[in-house]
PADRENDREN-83154 format. One record per residue: x, y negated, z negated of N, C-alpha, C in turn; residue in one letter. Coordinates in steps of 0.001 Angstrom, whole numbers, plus 500000, padded with zeros to 6 digits. Each point is the difference from the previous one (the first is absolute). Example, Ala and Ser with C-alpha at 12.3 -4.5 7.8 and 13.67 -1.06 7.14 Angstrom:
513190505690492200499110498810500000500900498800500000A;499650498950500720500820498810499940499230498910499270S;
***
This chain:
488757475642524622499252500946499165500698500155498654X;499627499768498602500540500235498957499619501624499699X;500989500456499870499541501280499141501128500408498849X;498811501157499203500850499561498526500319501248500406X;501398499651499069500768500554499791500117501197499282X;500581501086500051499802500932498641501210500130499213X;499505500020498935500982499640498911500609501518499227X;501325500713499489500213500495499309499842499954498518X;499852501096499016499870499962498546501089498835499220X;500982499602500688500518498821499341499805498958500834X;499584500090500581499894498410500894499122499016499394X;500311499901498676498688498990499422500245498461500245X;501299499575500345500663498768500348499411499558500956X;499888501009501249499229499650501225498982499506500035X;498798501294499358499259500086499407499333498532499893X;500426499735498901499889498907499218499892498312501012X;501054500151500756500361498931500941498497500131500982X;500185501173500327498367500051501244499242499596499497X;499289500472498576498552499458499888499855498756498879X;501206499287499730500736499101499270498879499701498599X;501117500936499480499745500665498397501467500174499463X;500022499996498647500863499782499029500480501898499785X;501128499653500271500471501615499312499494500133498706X;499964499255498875499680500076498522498608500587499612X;499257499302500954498234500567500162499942501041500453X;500507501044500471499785501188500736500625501026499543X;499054500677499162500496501587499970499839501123500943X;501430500474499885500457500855501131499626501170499879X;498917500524500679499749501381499582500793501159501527X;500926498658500924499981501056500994501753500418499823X;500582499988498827501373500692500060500029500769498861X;498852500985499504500349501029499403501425499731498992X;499774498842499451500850500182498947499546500134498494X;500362500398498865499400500370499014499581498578499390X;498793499917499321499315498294499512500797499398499216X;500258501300498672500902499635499123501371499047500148X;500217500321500853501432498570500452500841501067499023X;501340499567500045501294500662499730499955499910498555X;500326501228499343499894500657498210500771498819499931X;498941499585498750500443498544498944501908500060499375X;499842501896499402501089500047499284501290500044500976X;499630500472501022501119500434501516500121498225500021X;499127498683499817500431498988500654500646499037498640X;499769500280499196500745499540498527501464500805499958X;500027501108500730501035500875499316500933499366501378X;499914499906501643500503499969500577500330498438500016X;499270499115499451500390498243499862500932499991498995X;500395500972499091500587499691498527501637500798500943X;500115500603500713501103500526500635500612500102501282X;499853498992499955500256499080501871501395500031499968X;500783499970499194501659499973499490500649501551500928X;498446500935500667501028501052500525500002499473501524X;499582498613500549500218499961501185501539499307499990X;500954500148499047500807500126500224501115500834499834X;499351501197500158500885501098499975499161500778501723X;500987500830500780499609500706500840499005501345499754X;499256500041500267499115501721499699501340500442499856X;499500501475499369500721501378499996500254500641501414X;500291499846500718500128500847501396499021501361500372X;500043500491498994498995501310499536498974499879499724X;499428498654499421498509500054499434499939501252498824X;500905500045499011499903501385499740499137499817498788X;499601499369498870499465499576499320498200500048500584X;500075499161501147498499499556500403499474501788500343X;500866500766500343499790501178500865499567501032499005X;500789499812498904499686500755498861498428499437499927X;499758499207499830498577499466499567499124500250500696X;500240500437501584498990499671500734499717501722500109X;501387500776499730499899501289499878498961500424498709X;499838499588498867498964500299499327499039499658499839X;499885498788500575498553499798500645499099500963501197X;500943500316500587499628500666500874499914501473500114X;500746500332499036499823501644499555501096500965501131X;501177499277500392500740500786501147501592499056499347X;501272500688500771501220500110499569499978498506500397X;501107499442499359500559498537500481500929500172501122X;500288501160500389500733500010501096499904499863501559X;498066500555499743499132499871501164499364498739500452X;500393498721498747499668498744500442500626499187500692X;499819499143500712500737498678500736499073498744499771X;500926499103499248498996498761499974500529499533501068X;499707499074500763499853498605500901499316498568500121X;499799499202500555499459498706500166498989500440500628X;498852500271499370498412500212500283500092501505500683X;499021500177499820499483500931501237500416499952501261X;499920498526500694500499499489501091501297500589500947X;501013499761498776501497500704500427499796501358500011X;499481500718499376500042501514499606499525500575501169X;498949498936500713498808500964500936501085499705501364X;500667499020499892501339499599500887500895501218500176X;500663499980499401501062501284499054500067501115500617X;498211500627499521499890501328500210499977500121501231X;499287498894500934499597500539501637501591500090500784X;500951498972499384501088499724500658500798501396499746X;500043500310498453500770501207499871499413501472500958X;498807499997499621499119500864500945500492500332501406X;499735498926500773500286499572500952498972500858500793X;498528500294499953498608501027500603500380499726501456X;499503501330500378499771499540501850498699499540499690X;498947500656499540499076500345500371499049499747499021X;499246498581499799499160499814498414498659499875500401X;499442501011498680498545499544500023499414498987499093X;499187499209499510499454499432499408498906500050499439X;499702500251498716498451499839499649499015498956500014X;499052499883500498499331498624500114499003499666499723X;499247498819500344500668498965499583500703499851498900X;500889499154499736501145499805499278500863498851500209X;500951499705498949500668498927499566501065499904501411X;500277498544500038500567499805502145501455500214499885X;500448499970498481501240499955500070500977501285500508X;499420500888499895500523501185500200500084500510501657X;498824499266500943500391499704501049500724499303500735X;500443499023499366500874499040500257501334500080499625X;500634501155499180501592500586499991499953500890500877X;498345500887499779500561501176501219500271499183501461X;499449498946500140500579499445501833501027499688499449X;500831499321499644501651499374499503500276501218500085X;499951501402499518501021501525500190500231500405500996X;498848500055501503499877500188500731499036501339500228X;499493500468499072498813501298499547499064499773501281X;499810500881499693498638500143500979498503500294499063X;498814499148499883498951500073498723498928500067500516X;499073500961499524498644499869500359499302499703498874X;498799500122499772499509499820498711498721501156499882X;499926500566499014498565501140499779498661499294499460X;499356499780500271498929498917499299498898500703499709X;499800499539498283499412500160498980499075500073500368X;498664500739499810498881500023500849498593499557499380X;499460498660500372498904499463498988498753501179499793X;499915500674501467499205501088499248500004501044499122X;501420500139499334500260500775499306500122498899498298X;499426499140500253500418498933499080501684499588499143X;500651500202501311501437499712500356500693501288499071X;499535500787499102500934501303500038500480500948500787X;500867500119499466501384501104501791499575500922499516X;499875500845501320499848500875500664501065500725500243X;500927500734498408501451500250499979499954501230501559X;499286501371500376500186500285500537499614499842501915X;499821498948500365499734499166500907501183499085500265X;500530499707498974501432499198499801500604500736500885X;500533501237498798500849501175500560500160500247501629X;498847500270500006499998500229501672500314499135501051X;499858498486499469500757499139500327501742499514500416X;500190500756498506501214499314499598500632501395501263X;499902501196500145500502500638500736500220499771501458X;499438498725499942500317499349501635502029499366499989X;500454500555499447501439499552500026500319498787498962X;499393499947498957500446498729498979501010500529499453X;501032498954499569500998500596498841499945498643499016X;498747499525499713499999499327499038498137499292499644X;500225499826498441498480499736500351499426498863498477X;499428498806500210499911499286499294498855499936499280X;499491499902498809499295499794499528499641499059498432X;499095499272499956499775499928499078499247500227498644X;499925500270498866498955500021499269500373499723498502X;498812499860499779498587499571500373500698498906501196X;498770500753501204500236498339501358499372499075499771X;501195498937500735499142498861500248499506500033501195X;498857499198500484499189499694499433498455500548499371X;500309501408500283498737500522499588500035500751499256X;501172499510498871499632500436498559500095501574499573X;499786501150501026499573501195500172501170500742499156X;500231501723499537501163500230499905499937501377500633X;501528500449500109499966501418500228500292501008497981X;499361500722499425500238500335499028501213501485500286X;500631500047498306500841500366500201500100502020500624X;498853500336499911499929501366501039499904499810501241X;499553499241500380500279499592501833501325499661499982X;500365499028499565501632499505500125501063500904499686X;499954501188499144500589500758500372500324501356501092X;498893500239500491499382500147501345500438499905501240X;500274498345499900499894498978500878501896500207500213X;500322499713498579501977500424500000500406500965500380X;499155501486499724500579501101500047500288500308501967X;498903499107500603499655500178501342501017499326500291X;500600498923499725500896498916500891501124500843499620X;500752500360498532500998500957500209500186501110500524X;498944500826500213499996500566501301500623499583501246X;499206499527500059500260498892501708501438498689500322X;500643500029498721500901499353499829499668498495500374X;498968499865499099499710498489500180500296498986498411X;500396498632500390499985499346498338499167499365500410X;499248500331498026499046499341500318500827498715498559X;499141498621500705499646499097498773498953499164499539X;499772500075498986499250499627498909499881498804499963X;499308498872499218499981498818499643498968500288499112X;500645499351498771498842500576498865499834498806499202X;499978498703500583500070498631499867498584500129498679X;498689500540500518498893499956498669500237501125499622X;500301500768500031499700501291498987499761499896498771X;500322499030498964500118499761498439498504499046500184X;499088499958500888498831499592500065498800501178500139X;500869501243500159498972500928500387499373500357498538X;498516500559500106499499500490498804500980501123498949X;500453500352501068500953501547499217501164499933500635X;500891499573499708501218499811501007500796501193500320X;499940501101499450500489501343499726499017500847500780X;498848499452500597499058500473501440500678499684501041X;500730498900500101500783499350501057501207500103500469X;500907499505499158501437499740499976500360501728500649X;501281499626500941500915501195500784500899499792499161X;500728499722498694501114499777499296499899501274499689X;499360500753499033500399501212499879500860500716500969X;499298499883501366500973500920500702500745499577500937X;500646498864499833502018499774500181501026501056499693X;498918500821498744501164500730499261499993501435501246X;498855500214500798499784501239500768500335499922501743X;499300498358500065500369500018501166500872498943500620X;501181499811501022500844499669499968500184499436501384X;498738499814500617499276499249501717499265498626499818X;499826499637498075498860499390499709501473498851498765X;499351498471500551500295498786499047498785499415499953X;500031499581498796498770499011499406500911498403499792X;498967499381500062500060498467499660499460498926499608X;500046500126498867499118499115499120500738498538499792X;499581498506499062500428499077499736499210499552498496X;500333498640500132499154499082498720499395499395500210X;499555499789501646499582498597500593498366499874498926X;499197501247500844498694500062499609499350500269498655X;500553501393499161499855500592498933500004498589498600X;501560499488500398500939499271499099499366498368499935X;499391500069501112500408498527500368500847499075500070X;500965501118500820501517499277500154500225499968501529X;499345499419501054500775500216501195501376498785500254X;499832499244499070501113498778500350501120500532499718X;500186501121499154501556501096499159500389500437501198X;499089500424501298500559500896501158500694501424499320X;499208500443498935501034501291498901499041501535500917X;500833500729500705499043501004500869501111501377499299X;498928500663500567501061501623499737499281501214500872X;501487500654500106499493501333501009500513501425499096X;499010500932499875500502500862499114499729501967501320X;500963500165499864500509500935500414500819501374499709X;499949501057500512500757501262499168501274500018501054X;499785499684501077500650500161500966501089499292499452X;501389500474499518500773498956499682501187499354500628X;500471501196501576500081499528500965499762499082500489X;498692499941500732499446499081500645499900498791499149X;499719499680498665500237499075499051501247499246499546X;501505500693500378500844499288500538500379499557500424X;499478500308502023500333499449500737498985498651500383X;498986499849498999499119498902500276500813498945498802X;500672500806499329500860498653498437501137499391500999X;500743500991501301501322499371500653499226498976500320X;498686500093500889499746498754500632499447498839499390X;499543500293499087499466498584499395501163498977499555X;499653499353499719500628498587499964500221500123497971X;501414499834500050500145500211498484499430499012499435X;499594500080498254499344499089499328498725499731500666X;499154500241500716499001499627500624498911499654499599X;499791500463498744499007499362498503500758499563499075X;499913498424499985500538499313498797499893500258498631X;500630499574498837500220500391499091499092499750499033X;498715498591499873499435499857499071498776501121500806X;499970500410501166498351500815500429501010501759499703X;500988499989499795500274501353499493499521499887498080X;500089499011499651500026499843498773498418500226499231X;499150499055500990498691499771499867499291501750500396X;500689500353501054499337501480500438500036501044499122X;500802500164498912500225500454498728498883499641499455X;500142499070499502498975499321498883498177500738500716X;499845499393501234498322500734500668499919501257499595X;501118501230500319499270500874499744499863500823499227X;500435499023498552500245500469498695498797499240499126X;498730499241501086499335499432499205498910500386500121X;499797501079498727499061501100500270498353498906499593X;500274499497499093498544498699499854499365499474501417X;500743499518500610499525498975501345500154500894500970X;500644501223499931499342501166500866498241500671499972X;499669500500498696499442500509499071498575498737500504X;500564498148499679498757499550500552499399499794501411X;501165499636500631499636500537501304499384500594500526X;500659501231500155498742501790500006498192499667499342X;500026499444499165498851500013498837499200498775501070X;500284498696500454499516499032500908499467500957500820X;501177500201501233499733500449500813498787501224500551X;500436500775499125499127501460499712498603499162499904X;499706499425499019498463499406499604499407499578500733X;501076498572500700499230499540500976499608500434501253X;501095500780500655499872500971501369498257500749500061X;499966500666498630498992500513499721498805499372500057X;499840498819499148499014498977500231499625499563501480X;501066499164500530499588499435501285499878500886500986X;500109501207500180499704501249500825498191500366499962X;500155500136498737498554499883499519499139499378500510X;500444498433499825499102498997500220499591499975501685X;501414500293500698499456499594501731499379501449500416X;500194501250499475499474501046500440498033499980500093X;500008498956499763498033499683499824499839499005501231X;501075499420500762499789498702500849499826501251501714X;499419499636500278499630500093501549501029499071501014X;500480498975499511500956499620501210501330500656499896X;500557500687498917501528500593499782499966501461499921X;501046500362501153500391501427499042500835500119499313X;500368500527498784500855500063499231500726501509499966X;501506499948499877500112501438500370500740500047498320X;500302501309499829500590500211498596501407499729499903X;500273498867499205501209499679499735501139500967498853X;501330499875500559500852500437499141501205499105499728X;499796498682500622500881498734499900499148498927498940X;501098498999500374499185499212498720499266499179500907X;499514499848501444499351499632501297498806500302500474X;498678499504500443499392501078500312499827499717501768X;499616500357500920499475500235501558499221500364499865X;498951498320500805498409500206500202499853499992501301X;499126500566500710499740499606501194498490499785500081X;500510498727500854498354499102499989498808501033501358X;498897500049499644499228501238500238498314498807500676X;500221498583500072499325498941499890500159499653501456X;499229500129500853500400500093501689499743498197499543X;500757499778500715500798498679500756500857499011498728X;500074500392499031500966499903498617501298500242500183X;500884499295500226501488500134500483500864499784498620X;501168500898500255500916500078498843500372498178499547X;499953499314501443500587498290499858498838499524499194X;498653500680500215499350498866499450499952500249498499X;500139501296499624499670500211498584501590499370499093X;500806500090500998501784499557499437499569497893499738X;499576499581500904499667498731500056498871499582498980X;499004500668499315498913499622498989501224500344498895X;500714500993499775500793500281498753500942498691499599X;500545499450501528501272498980499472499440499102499707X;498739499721500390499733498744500156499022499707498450X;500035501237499661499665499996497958501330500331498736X;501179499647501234501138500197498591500395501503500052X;499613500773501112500344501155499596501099501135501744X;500945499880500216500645500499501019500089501602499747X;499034500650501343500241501675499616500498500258501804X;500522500966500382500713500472501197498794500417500875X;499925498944501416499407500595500911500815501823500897X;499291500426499918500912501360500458500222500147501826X;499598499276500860499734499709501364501508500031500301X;500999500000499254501298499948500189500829501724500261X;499437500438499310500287501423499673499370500780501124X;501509501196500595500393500779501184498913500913499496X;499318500581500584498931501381500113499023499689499215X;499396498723499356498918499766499455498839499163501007X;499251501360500200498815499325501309498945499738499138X;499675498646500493498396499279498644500530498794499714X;498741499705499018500401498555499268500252500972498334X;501163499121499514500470500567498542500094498885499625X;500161499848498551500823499784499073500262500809498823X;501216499246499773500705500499498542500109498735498766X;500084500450499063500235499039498551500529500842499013X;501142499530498994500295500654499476499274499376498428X;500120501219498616499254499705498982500883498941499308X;499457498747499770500135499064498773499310500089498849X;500447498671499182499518500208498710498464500030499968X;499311500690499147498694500055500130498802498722500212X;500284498695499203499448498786500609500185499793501562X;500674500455501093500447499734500933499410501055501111X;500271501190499430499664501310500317497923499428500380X;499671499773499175498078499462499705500029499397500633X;500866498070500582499745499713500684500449500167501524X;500799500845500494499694500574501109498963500810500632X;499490501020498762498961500636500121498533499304500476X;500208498809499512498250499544500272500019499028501180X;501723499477500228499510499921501588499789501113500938X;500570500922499628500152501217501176498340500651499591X;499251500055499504498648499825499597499099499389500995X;500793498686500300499004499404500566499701500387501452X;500937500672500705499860500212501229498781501339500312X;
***
C-alpha cells in the first residue's frame, strides 16, 4: 500500500522528491516565512563584515541586547538572546523544571517534545472550532486550576492564526500568578499582527514576574538560517539561572552582528507590515465569498481554512496546489485539529492570485 506521507512546513526537499519536482519551481507558502527574503541592506552590510567571524561574540550579547531592548520597548536586562527560539524553548522548560504542563492547542510540536525530554506531565486545552478557535480565557482558568504549574502558549497560534488580545492576557497572567503558575509566551508572529500593541505581553514583564516571552528572526526577518532567538523577561532571577545553563557563545558572531542591523531597519520593517497588512486583507476577502472554505480571522501572517466541501480532503486540495508550483501545509498533522484544514502563509501578491484561483476552483 503506498501512502503519502505528510510533510512539515519545511519539508520541501521531501516534498519535492515525492511528487518529483524541482525545489526552484515551487513556492513555499507552507513555512510562514516573510516573501521579502532577508533586508537587502542587513545582507550587503553582513557580506561586507564577515572579518567578525573571527573574533568570539561578546559573552553578554550586550550591544545586540541594547538593540533588541529598544526595539522592544523593555530594559536590556530582561533580554536573553540564544540560537533560535529552539534553545530558549529548551532552556526555559529545563530551568523550569514544571510538574505539571498545560498546552494550548493545536499548536507548534516542538514544545511537546522538550516537555517529554523534562519529564512534565502535559495535557493540551484545545482551541475550539466552534468558537472559531478564540480562548475562552475564563474556561482556561478553570482548567488550569486542575493542578498546573505551568502553561504554554502561543500567539498569535499556529496554526490557526487566532490571538488572545492584550485585556484577556492580562487576565489570563493575573490568574496564573495567583495560582503560581509560569506562564510562556511564543510571540514568533506578533510583528505580523494588525496592531501589535493589541497583542504583544512585553509590556507586562515589567508587572508580572510568572510570564517569559519568546520571540526570533526566523519568520518576521526572514532569517531562520541565523538561528538568532530571544527570551525577554522581568524575572531576573529566573533569567540567570537559564544564562548558567546555556551553552556560552551560543549565537555566533556575524548573526549577533546581523541581529543589530534587522531591528534597526525601520524601511523593510515599515514594508513588510504594508505587504502583509494589504494582502491578508485582500485574500480574506476574496475566499470569504467561496462555499468550500471557512476562513477564520487572522492575526498571523497565515491564514486556516477549513474545507466545508463533503468528500474534499485537506490531501487533495495540498496535491492540486503542488502539483501547480505552489506548496501550502496540509493541517491533518496538527494535535486537536478535528476536520480537513489547511493553512498558507501570505506571499508576494503575483503568487498570493495564483493560489487564490486554484483554491477557487474547488
Amino acid at each position: 500500500m503506498n501512502t503519502r506521507p505528510v510533510f512539515h512546513g519545511s519539508d520541501i526537499e521531501k516534498i519535492c522528491e515525492y511528487y518529483h519536482l524541482n525545489k526552484e519551481d515551487i513556492v513555499n507558502f507552507a513555512a510562514n516565512v516573510n516573501p521579502l527574503g532577508l533586508s537587502e541592506s542587513v545582507k550587503a552590510a553582513a557580506a561586507s563584515h564577515l572579518d567578525v567571524l573571527s573574533s568570539y561574540p561578546d559573552r553578554e550579547y550586550t550591544s545586540l541586547r541594547e538593540t533588541i531592548s529598544g526595539y522592544c520597548g523593555i530594559p536590556a536586562d530582561f533580554v536573553l538572546p540564544g540560537n533560535g527560539s529552539s534553545e530558549l524553548i529548551s532552556l526555559l522548560i529545563e530551568t523550569r523544571a514544571p510538574k505539571k504542563t498545560l498546552i494550548l492547542g493545536p499548536t507548534y510540536s516542538e514544545y511537546s517534545r522538550e516537555l517529554a525530554l523534562s519529564g512534565s506531565s502535559q495535557d493540551y486545552y484545545h482551541l475550539r472550532e466552534s468558537d472559531d478557535f478564540v480562548l475562552d480565557i475564563p474556561d482556561l482558568c478553570r482548567t488550569l486550576e486542575n493542578g498546573y504549574d505551568f502553561l504554554i502558549l502561543c500567539n498569535p497560534n499556529n496554526p490557526t492564526s487566532s490571538a488572545v488580545l492584550t485585556g484577556g492576557m492580562e487576565a489570563l497572567l493575573a490568574f496564573c500568578r495567583a495560582h503560581d503558575i509560569f506562564v510562556m509566551i511564543d510571540e514568533t508572529y506578533v510583528e505580523f499582527a494588525p496592531v501589535v500593541s493589541n497583542v504583544t505581553a512585553v509590556p507586562f514583564t515589567r508587572r508580572y514576574h510568572n510570564l517569559m516571552i519568546l520571540r526570533g528572526v526566523s519568520k518576521f526577518f526572514a532569517a531562520p538560517g541565523m538561528r538568532l532567538g530571544y527570551g525577554i523577561t522581568g524575572n531576573k532571577d529566573f533569567l540567570e539561572k537559564m544564562r548558567e545553563k546555556q551553552i556560552p557563545w551560543s549565537l555566533n558572531s556575524l548573526g549577533a552582528y546581523a541581529g543589530e542591523l534587522m531591528f534597526q531597519d525601520l524601511e523593510y520593517i515599515a514594508e513588510t507590515r504594508a505587504l502583509i497588512l494589504s494582502e491578508r486583507e485582500r485574500i480574506c476577502r476574496e475566499l470569504e465569498d467561496t462555499e468550500t472554505f471557512k476562513v477564520y480571522s487572522p492575526y498571523a501572517n497565515f491564514l486556516l481554512l477549513k474545507i466545508r466541501k463533503p468528500g474534499l480532503t485537506s490531501a487533495d486540495v495540498f496535491d492540486s496546489c503542488i502539483q501547480n508550483g505552489m506548496m501550502i501545509r496540509d493541517c491533518s498533522s496538527f494535535q486537536c485539529l478535528e476536520g480537513e484544514y489547511i493553512r498558507f502563509c501570505i506571499m508576494k501578491q503575483e503568487d498570493n492570485t495564483r493560489l487564490l484561483e486554484i483554491l477557487k476552483t474547488f
